[in-house]
Phi, psi and omega in degrees: 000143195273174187283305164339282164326324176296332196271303179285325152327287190295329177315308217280342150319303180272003175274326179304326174255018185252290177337314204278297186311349196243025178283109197317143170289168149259139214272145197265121160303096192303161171270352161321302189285303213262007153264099180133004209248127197267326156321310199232114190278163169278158163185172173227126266223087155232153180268000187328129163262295168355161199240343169228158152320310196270055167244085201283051189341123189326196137281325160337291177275001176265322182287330170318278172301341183287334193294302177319325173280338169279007171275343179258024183051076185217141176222343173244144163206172209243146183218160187247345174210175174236007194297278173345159173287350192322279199296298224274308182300326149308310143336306212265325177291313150320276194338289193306293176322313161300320158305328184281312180232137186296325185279356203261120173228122183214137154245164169271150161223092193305137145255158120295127194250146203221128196227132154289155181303161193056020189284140184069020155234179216291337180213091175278158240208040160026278208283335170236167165236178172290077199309300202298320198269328172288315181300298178277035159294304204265311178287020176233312176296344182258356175288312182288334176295330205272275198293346165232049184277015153265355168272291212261109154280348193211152188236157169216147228191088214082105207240126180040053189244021166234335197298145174296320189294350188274067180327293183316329181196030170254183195245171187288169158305316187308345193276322190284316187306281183343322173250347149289330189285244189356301169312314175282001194260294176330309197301326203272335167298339215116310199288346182231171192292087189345322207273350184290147200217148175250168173193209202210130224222077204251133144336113225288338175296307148335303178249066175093309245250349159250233193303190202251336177297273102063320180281072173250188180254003147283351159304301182322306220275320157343298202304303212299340196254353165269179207255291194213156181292144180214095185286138161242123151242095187268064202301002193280284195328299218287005178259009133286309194262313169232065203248038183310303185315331218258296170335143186291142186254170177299324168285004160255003204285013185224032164265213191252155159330301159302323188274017169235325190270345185270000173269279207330304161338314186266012200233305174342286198303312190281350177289256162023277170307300213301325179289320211284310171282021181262312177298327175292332166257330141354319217231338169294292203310328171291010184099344210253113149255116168241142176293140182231157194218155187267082207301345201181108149188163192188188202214119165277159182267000204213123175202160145257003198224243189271030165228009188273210189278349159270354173242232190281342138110014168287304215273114183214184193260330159003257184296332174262028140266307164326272233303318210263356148271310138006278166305324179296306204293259238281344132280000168279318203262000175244334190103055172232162167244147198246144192253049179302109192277129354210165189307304192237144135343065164313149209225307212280352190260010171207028208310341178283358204218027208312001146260036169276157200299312233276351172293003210228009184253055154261151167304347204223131163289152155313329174278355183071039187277102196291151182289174166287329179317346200201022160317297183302319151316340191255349176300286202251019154060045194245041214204310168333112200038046166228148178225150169253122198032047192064016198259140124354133157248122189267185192242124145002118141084006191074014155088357175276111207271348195279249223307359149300303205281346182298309167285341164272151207228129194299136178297165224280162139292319166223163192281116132320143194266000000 
Protein backbone atom coordinates (compact mmCIF):
# COMPACT_ATOMS: atom_id res chain seq x y z
CA UNK A 1 0.00 0.00 0.00
CA UNK A 2 1.49 3.27 -1.10
CA UNK A 3 1.84 6.11 1.74
CA UNK A 4 -1.08 8.27 0.24
CA UNK A 5 -3.47 5.33 0.54
CA UNK A 6 -2.31 4.48 3.66
CA UNK A 7 -2.81 8.06 4.70
CA UNK A 8 -6.44 8.51 3.63
CA UNK A 9 -7.23 4.97 4.75
CA UNK A 10 -6.90 5.79 8.13
CA UNK A 11 -8.30 9.58 7.95
CA UNK A 12 -11.74 7.44 6.79
CA UNK A 13 -11.17 4.50 9.63
CA UNK A 14 -11.08 7.49 11.87
CA UNK A 15 -14.02 9.51 11.09
CA UNK A 16 -15.70 6.20 10.66
CA UNK A 17 -15.29 5.26 14.63
CA UNK A 18 -15.23 8.99 15.74
CA UNK A 19 -18.97 8.53 13.88
CA UNK A 20 -20.11 5.98 15.28
CA UNK A 21 -18.92 6.11 18.98
CA UNK A 22 -19.90 10.27 18.96
CA UNK A 23 -23.43 9.70 17.44
CA UNK A 24 -25.90 12.31 18.71
CA UNK A 25 -28.80 10.98 21.34
CA UNK A 26 -31.69 12.30 20.36
CA UNK A 27 -32.48 15.32 22.76
CA UNK A 28 -35.13 14.62 25.33
CA UNK A 29 -37.53 17.07 25.72
CA UNK A 30 -38.58 19.20 29.20
CA UNK A 31 -42.30 19.49 29.95
CA UNK A 32 -41.95 23.28 29.82
CA UNK A 33 -40.96 22.56 25.96
CA UNK A 34 -43.37 19.88 25.01
CA UNK A 35 -46.58 21.52 26.49
CA UNK A 36 -47.93 24.20 24.26
CA UNK A 37 -45.93 23.06 21.67
CA UNK A 38 -48.44 22.36 18.43
CA UNK A 39 -45.48 19.82 17.25
CA UNK A 40 -46.07 17.88 20.15
CA UNK A 41 -49.77 17.09 20.35
CA UNK A 42 -51.79 15.32 23.57
CA UNK A 43 -54.52 13.10 24.17
CA UNK A 44 -55.79 10.74 26.97
CA UNK A 45 -54.80 7.56 26.89
CA UNK A 46 -56.69 4.42 28.21
CA UNK A 47 -55.93 0.87 26.29
CA UNK A 48 -59.14 -1.14 27.80
CA UNK A 49 -60.64 -3.24 25.35
CA UNK A 50 -62.86 -4.92 27.98
CA UNK A 51 -65.85 -4.58 29.33
CA UNK A 52 -64.12 -4.61 32.66
CA UNK A 53 -60.06 -3.31 34.14
CA UNK A 54 -59.73 -6.20 35.05
CA UNK A 55 -58.95 -7.36 31.52
CA UNK A 56 -55.53 -5.67 32.04
CA UNK A 57 -54.03 -4.87 28.05
CA UNK A 58 -50.75 -6.68 27.32
CA UNK A 59 -47.72 -4.62 26.88
CA UNK A 60 -48.03 -5.85 23.79
CA UNK A 61 -51.41 -4.38 22.98
CA UNK A 62 -49.85 -1.30 24.48
CA UNK A 63 -47.12 -0.59 22.01
CA UNK A 64 -49.55 -1.81 19.41
CA UNK A 65 -51.76 1.78 20.25
CA UNK A 66 -48.31 3.74 20.97
CA UNK A 67 -47.10 3.05 17.26
CA UNK A 68 -50.66 4.22 16.53
CA UNK A 69 -50.73 7.34 18.21
CA UNK A 70 -47.44 8.36 16.82
CA UNK A 71 -49.45 8.05 13.19
CA UNK A 72 -51.79 10.42 14.59
CA UNK A 73 -48.94 12.90 15.34
CA UNK A 74 -49.81 12.42 19.06
CA UNK A 75 -46.43 12.78 21.45
CA UNK A 76 -47.71 13.41 24.90
CA UNK A 77 -50.13 11.50 26.78
CA UNK A 78 -52.36 11.32 29.61
CA UNK A 79 -52.88 8.38 32.06
CA UNK A 80 -55.24 8.57 35.53
CA UNK A 81 -53.95 6.09 38.21
CA UNK A 82 -51.15 3.89 39.22
CA UNK A 83 -52.87 1.30 40.97
CA UNK A 84 -53.55 -0.77 37.87
CA UNK A 85 -50.99 -2.59 35.56
CA UNK A 86 -51.87 0.07 32.88
CA UNK A 87 -49.47 3.16 33.70
CA UNK A 88 -46.55 1.37 34.96
CA UNK A 89 -46.72 -1.21 31.36
CA UNK A 90 -47.24 2.02 29.47
CA UNK A 91 -44.43 3.26 30.49
CA UNK A 92 -42.66 0.20 29.79
CA UNK A 93 -44.10 -0.05 26.13
CA UNK A 94 -42.48 3.27 25.60
CA UNK A 95 -38.92 2.34 27.11
CA UNK A 96 -38.92 -0.87 24.54
CA UNK A 97 -39.88 1.18 21.60
CA UNK A 98 -37.69 3.66 22.07
CA UNK A 99 -35.06 1.60 22.39
CA UNK A 100 -36.27 -0.39 19.22
CA UNK A 101 -36.19 3.01 17.44
CA UNK A 102 -33.88 6.01 18.43
CA UNK A 103 -36.56 8.13 16.53
CA UNK A 104 -39.54 6.56 18.22
CA UNK A 105 -40.93 9.66 21.00
CA UNK A 106 -43.80 9.56 23.73
CA UNK A 107 -44.15 11.41 26.98
CA UNK A 108 -46.26 10.99 29.96
CA UNK A 109 -48.58 12.96 32.09
CA UNK A 110 -49.07 10.47 35.26
CA UNK A 111 -52.22 10.66 37.18
CA UNK A 112 -52.54 10.03 40.60
CA UNK A 113 -56.36 9.17 41.35
CA UNK A 114 -57.20 11.01 44.66
CA UNK A 115 -60.16 9.72 46.46
CA UNK A 116 -62.39 10.91 49.51
CA UNK A 117 -62.60 8.63 52.98
CA UNK A 118 -65.53 6.44 51.68
CA UNK A 119 -65.54 7.13 48.23
CA UNK A 120 -67.51 5.38 45.97
CA UNK A 121 -70.19 4.13 48.77
CA UNK A 122 -73.52 4.89 49.63
CA UNK A 123 -71.80 7.62 52.22
CA UNK A 124 -68.68 9.13 51.27
CA UNK A 125 -66.68 11.76 53.57
CA UNK A 126 -65.93 15.13 51.75
CA UNK A 127 -64.31 16.26 54.71
CA UNK A 128 -61.32 13.36 54.88
CA UNK A 129 -59.53 11.58 52.29
CA UNK A 130 -58.72 7.85 51.72
CA UNK A 131 -54.78 8.23 53.54
CA UNK A 132 -53.80 4.92 52.89
CA UNK A 133 -55.22 4.40 49.01
CA UNK A 134 -54.00 8.37 48.02
CA UNK A 135 -50.74 7.89 49.86
CA UNK A 136 -49.83 4.94 47.44
CA UNK A 137 -51.12 6.73 44.69
CA UNK A 138 -48.83 9.19 45.00
CA UNK A 139 -45.74 6.88 46.17
CA UNK A 140 -46.04 4.67 43.08
CA UNK A 141 -46.31 7.47 40.88
CA UNK A 142 -43.44 9.05 42.31
CA UNK A 143 -41.25 5.29 41.89
CA UNK A 144 -42.28 5.56 38.14
CA UNK A 145 -41.24 9.12 37.59
CA UNK A 146 -38.07 8.43 39.26
CA UNK A 147 -37.49 5.04 37.03
CA UNK A 148 -38.69 6.85 33.64
CA UNK A 149 -37.65 10.18 33.74
CA UNK A 150 -37.24 10.65 30.11
CA UNK A 151 -40.38 9.42 29.66
CA UNK A 152 -43.03 10.61 32.66
CA UNK A 153 -42.86 14.49 32.61
CA UNK A 154 -45.62 15.86 34.53
CA UNK A 155 -47.27 14.16 37.74
CA UNK A 156 -51.56 15.20 38.08
CA UNK A 157 -52.53 14.77 41.49
CA UNK A 158 -55.97 13.77 40.86
CA UNK A 159 -58.54 13.51 38.31
CA UNK A 160 -61.67 15.82 38.59
CA UNK A 161 -61.18 15.26 42.63
CA UNK A 162 -62.48 18.79 43.63
CA UNK A 163 -65.41 19.65 41.33
CA UNK A 164 -68.78 18.96 43.54
CA UNK A 165 -70.88 16.68 40.91
CA UNK A 166 -68.07 14.01 41.34
CA UNK A 167 -70.13 12.95 44.28
CA UNK A 168 -69.05 9.67 44.89
CA UNK A 169 -65.58 10.80 45.72
CA UNK A 170 -64.12 13.90 45.46
CA UNK A 171 -62.21 16.01 48.22
CA UNK A 172 -61.52 19.40 49.62
CA UNK A 173 -58.64 21.54 47.65
CA UNK A 174 -56.47 20.90 50.96
CA UNK A 175 -56.27 17.49 50.15
CA UNK A 176 -54.88 17.63 46.36
CA UNK A 177 -52.44 21.00 47.86
CA UNK A 178 -51.07 18.78 50.53
CA UNK A 179 -49.65 16.17 47.79
CA UNK A 180 -48.82 18.84 45.13
CA UNK A 181 -46.49 20.43 48.26
CA UNK A 182 -45.13 17.09 49.03
CA UNK A 183 -44.13 16.44 45.33
CA UNK A 184 -42.81 19.75 44.95
CA UNK A 185 -40.60 19.55 48.39
CA UNK A 186 -39.08 16.16 46.44
CA UNK A 187 -38.27 17.82 43.41
CA UNK A 188 -36.54 20.62 45.81
CA UNK A 189 -34.73 17.50 47.75
CA UNK A 190 -33.53 15.85 44.93
CA UNK A 191 -35.86 13.05 45.26
CA UNK A 192 -37.60 13.91 41.87
CA UNK A 193 -36.41 15.16 38.79
CA UNK A 194 -36.21 18.86 39.42
CA UNK A 195 -37.38 19.94 35.52
CA UNK A 196 -40.76 17.47 36.30
CA UNK A 197 -43.95 19.58 36.69
CA UNK A 198 -47.03 19.05 38.70
CA UNK A 199 -50.24 20.19 38.49
CA UNK A 200 -53.67 18.86 39.25
CA UNK A 201 -56.57 17.83 36.53
CA UNK A 202 -59.64 19.69 37.21
CA UNK A 203 -62.63 21.01 36.25
CA UNK A 204 -62.76 24.86 34.81
CA UNK A 205 -65.16 25.29 38.16
CA UNK A 206 -62.51 23.82 40.30
CA UNK A 207 -60.31 26.49 39.42
CA UNK A 208 -62.09 29.49 40.07
CA UNK A 209 -63.95 29.84 36.81
CA UNK A 210 -67.82 28.71 38.13
CA UNK A 211 -69.71 29.41 41.38
CA UNK A 212 -68.05 31.17 44.15
CA UNK A 213 -68.28 28.13 46.63
CA UNK A 214 -65.21 27.18 45.07
CA UNK A 215 -63.12 30.49 45.89
CA UNK A 216 -61.48 29.30 49.18
CA UNK A 217 -57.61 30.15 50.12
CA UNK A 218 -56.73 26.48 49.83
CA UNK A 219 -57.74 26.89 46.39
CA UNK A 220 -55.16 30.51 46.14
CA UNK A 221 -52.72 28.51 47.77
CA UNK A 222 -53.10 25.60 45.36
CA UNK A 223 -53.32 27.70 42.11
CA UNK A 224 -49.82 29.28 43.64
CA UNK A 225 -47.97 25.75 44.04
CA UNK A 226 -48.78 23.82 40.91
CA UNK A 227 -46.41 24.21 37.65
CA UNK A 228 -49.42 24.76 35.74
CA UNK A 229 -53.51 24.76 35.66
CA UNK A 230 -54.37 21.58 33.89
CA UNK A 231 -58.43 22.39 32.83
CA UNK A 232 -61.16 20.29 31.73
CA UNK A 233 -64.12 21.71 29.61
CA UNK A 234 -66.97 19.75 28.53
CA UNK A 235 -69.61 21.47 25.70
CA UNK A 236 -70.89 18.00 24.94
CA UNK A 237 -72.02 17.22 28.77
CA UNK A 238 -73.52 21.18 29.08
CA UNK A 239 -75.52 20.31 25.96
CA UNK A 240 -77.90 18.40 28.63
CA UNK A 241 -77.18 20.38 31.93
CA UNK A 242 -76.51 23.87 30.70
CA UNK A 243 -77.52 24.18 27.12
CA UNK A 244 -78.63 27.72 26.26
CA UNK A 245 -75.60 28.13 23.75
CA UNK A 246 -76.57 24.84 22.08
CA UNK A 247 -80.47 25.04 21.30
CA UNK A 248 -81.30 26.18 17.74
CA UNK A 249 -82.00 29.95 18.47
CA UNK A 250 -85.28 31.65 16.32
CA UNK A 251 -83.14 33.21 14.29
CA UNK A 252 -81.71 30.23 12.52
CA UNK A 253 -84.58 28.23 12.03
CA UNK A 254 -84.98 28.62 7.70
CA UNK A 255 -81.33 28.11 7.83
CA UNK A 256 -80.33 24.60 6.27
CA UNK A 257 -79.92 21.16 8.30
CA UNK A 258 -75.93 21.75 7.78
CA UNK A 259 -76.03 25.32 8.46
CA UNK A 260 -77.58 24.63 12.04
CA UNK A 261 -75.54 21.78 13.22
CA UNK A 262 -72.05 23.81 11.84
CA UNK A 263 -73.23 27.27 13.82
CA UNK A 264 -74.03 25.09 16.77
CA UNK A 265 -70.43 23.62 16.10
CA UNK A 266 -69.24 27.47 16.71
CA UNK A 267 -71.45 28.27 19.69
CA UNK A 268 -69.48 24.97 21.21
CA UNK A 269 -66.05 25.95 20.44
CA UNK A 270 -66.72 29.50 22.05
CA UNK A 271 -68.68 27.53 25.12
CA UNK A 272 -65.83 26.10 25.45
CA UNK A 273 -63.39 29.03 25.55
CA UNK A 274 -65.49 31.15 27.62
CA UNK A 275 -65.11 28.19 30.66
CA UNK A 276 -61.18 28.13 30.06
CA UNK A 277 -61.56 32.08 30.23
CA UNK A 278 -63.90 32.34 33.33
CA UNK A 279 -61.29 30.30 35.17
CA UNK A 280 -58.11 32.48 33.58
CA UNK A 281 -59.57 35.40 34.96
CA UNK A 282 -60.26 34.00 38.34
CA UNK A 283 -56.93 32.99 38.61
CA UNK A 284 -55.68 36.73 36.99
CA UNK A 285 -57.49 38.39 39.60
CA UNK A 286 -55.57 36.83 42.25
CA UNK A 287 -52.42 37.91 41.17
CA UNK A 288 -51.41 34.30 40.16
CA UNK A 289 -49.85 33.99 36.64
CA UNK A 290 -49.73 30.14 35.66
CA UNK A 291 -49.94 28.68 32.15
CA UNK A 292 -53.09 26.71 31.83
CA UNK A 293 -53.36 23.62 29.28
CA UNK A 294 -56.43 21.99 28.25
CA UNK A 295 -56.31 18.66 30.68
CA UNK A 296 -59.57 16.90 29.33
CA UNK A 297 -62.46 17.75 26.97
CA UNK A 298 -63.82 15.54 24.03
CA UNK A 299 -66.91 14.64 22.18
CA UNK A 300 -68.75 11.34 22.01
CA UNK A 301 -69.96 9.97 18.50
CA UNK A 302 -72.61 8.09 19.98
CA UNK A 303 -75.57 8.05 23.08
CA UNK A 304 -79.04 6.58 23.86
CA UNK A 305 -79.61 8.93 26.69
CA UNK A 306 -79.36 12.30 27.19
CA UNK A 307 -77.37 13.22 24.34
CA UNK A 308 -79.10 10.70 21.36
CA UNK A 309 -81.96 11.36 19.41
CA UNK A 310 -84.11 11.61 22.04
CA UNK A 311 -82.41 14.03 24.23
CA UNK A 312 -79.90 16.92 22.74
CA UNK A 313 -79.00 14.93 19.19
CA UNK A 314 -74.89 15.90 19.72
CA UNK A 315 -73.41 12.62 19.60
CA UNK A 316 -72.48 11.95 16.52
CA UNK A 317 -68.85 11.36 14.21
CA UNK A 318 -70.29 15.08 12.78
CA UNK A 319 -69.88 16.98 15.15
CA UNK A 320 -67.28 15.30 16.91
CA UNK A 321 -64.81 15.93 14.09
CA UNK A 322 -65.80 19.95 14.57
CA UNK A 323 -65.16 19.57 17.97
CA UNK A 324 -61.47 17.95 17.88
CA UNK A 325 -60.60 20.56 15.09
CA UNK A 326 -62.19 23.26 16.56
CA UNK A 327 -60.09 22.46 19.95
CA UNK A 328 -56.52 21.32 18.11
CA UNK A 329 -56.93 25.01 16.01
CA UNK A 330 -57.78 27.42 18.73
CA UNK A 331 -55.21 25.62 21.31
CA UNK A 332 -52.52 25.14 18.60
CA UNK A 333 -52.92 29.07 17.99
CA UNK A 334 -53.04 29.97 22.01
CA UNK A 335 -49.75 28.04 22.84
CA UNK A 336 -51.68 25.56 24.82
CA UNK A 337 -51.67 21.96 24.73
CA UNK A 338 -55.06 19.90 25.04
CA UNK A 339 -55.01 16.36 26.37
CA UNK A 340 -58.26 15.28 23.97
CA UNK A 341 -60.20 12.64 25.69
CA UNK A 342 -59.94 10.34 24.29
CA UNK A 343 -57.65 8.18 21.95
CA UNK A 344 -59.93 4.33 21.59
CA UNK A 345 -63.15 3.75 22.45
CA UNK A 346 -63.28 2.27 26.34
CA UNK A 347 -66.38 -0.23 26.60
CA UNK A 348 -65.69 -0.99 30.45
CA UNK A 349 -66.89 2.62 31.76
CA UNK A 350 -70.40 1.68 30.66
CA UNK A 351 -70.06 -1.93 30.32
CA UNK A 352 -74.06 -2.53 30.79
CA UNK A 353 -75.25 -0.13 28.04
CA UNK A 354 -73.07 -0.73 25.23
CA UNK A 355 -74.51 3.03 23.20
CA UNK A 356 -73.96 4.56 25.93
CA UNK A 357 -71.90 7.89 25.10
CA UNK A 358 -68.61 7.38 27.80
CA UNK A 359 -68.03 4.13 25.48
CA UNK A 360 -67.97 6.40 22.61
CA UNK A 361 -65.34 9.35 22.68
CA UNK A 362 -62.37 7.64 21.03
CA UNK A 363 -61.03 8.68 17.98
CA UNK A 364 -60.57 4.80 16.89
CA UNK A 365 -63.36 2.27 17.61
CA UNK A 366 -63.06 -0.85 19.17
CA UNK A 367 -63.67 -2.88 15.68
CA UNK A 368 -60.15 -0.60 14.48
CA UNK A 369 -62.41 1.76 12.69
CA UNK A 370 -60.54 5.44 12.62
CA UNK A 371 -64.03 8.06 13.41
CA UNK A 372 -64.76 10.34 10.21
CA UNK A 373 -62.44 12.86 12.54
CA UNK A 374 -59.36 11.08 11.09
CA UNK A 375 -60.70 9.78 7.74
CA UNK A 376 -57.80 11.56 6.18
CA UNK A 377 -54.99 9.75 8.06
CA UNK A 378 -56.28 6.69 6.73
CA UNK A 379 -56.66 8.73 3.49
CA UNK A 380 -52.37 9.64 3.59
CA UNK A 381 -51.52 6.03 4.61
CA UNK A 382 -50.51 6.62 8.26
CA UNK A 383 -51.75 3.81 9.27
CA UNK A 384 -50.23 1.45 6.47
CA UNK A 385 -49.16 -1.89 8.59
CA UNK A 386 -50.11 -1.13 11.99
CA UNK A 387 -53.08 -2.77 13.55
CA UNK A 388 -54.87 -2.74 16.59
CA UNK A 389 -55.45 -6.21 17.76
CA UNK A 390 -54.41 -7.30 14.87
CA UNK A 391 -56.89 -5.64 13.18
CA UNK A 392 -56.00 -3.13 9.74
CA UNK A 393 -57.60 0.31 10.42
CA UNK A 394 -60.42 1.10 8.24
CA UNK A 395 -62.64 3.76 8.19
CA UNK A 396 -66.16 4.32 9.89
CA UNK A 397 -69.43 3.80 7.58
CA UNK A 398 -67.02 2.20 5.18
CA UNK A 399 -65.47 5.56 4.57
CA UNK A 400 -69.04 6.80 2.71
CA UNK A 401 -69.68 10.29 4.63
CA UNK A 402 -73.43 10.33 2.73
CA UNK A 403 -74.09 7.54 5.04
CA UNK A 404 -72.79 9.17 8.05
CA UNK A 405 -73.97 12.33 7.51
CA UNK A 406 -77.83 10.05 7.55
CA UNK A 407 -77.36 9.81 11.30
CA UNK A 408 -76.59 13.25 12.19
CA UNK A 409 -78.97 15.24 13.66
CA UNK A 410 -79.83 19.02 14.27
CA UNK A 411 -79.72 19.89 17.79
CA UNK A 412 -83.43 20.57 19.35
CA UNK A 413 -85.25 24.34 19.22
CA UNK A 414 -85.98 23.21 23.14
CA UNK A 415 -84.41 20.09 24.85
CA UNK A 416 -86.28 16.88 24.81
CA UNK A 417 -87.51 15.19 27.78
Amino acid sequence: MNIKLKIVTTLLISVFMFSCSETPKKVEKLAAEILGNPDYLAISYGGYRGTSRKEQPSIADLKEDMKLLEAMHIKVLRTYNTKLDMAPNILQAIKQLKTEDSNFEMYVMLGAWIDCENAWTASPNHDAESLEANTAEIERAVTLANKYPDIVKIIAVGNEAMVHWASSYFVRPKVILKYVNYLQNLKKSSKLPADLWITSSDNFASWGGGDAIYHTEDLTKLLKAVDYVSLHTYPFHDTHYNNNYWLVPDVEKDLSTKEKIDNAMIRVKNHAISEYQAAADYIKSLGIEKPIHIGETGWASSSDGFYGNTGSRAADEYKASLYYKYMRDWTNEAGMSCFYFEAFDEQWKDAGNPVGSENHFGLINLKGEAKYVIWDLVDAGAFEGLTRDGIPITKTYNGDKNKLMQEVLVPPVELLK
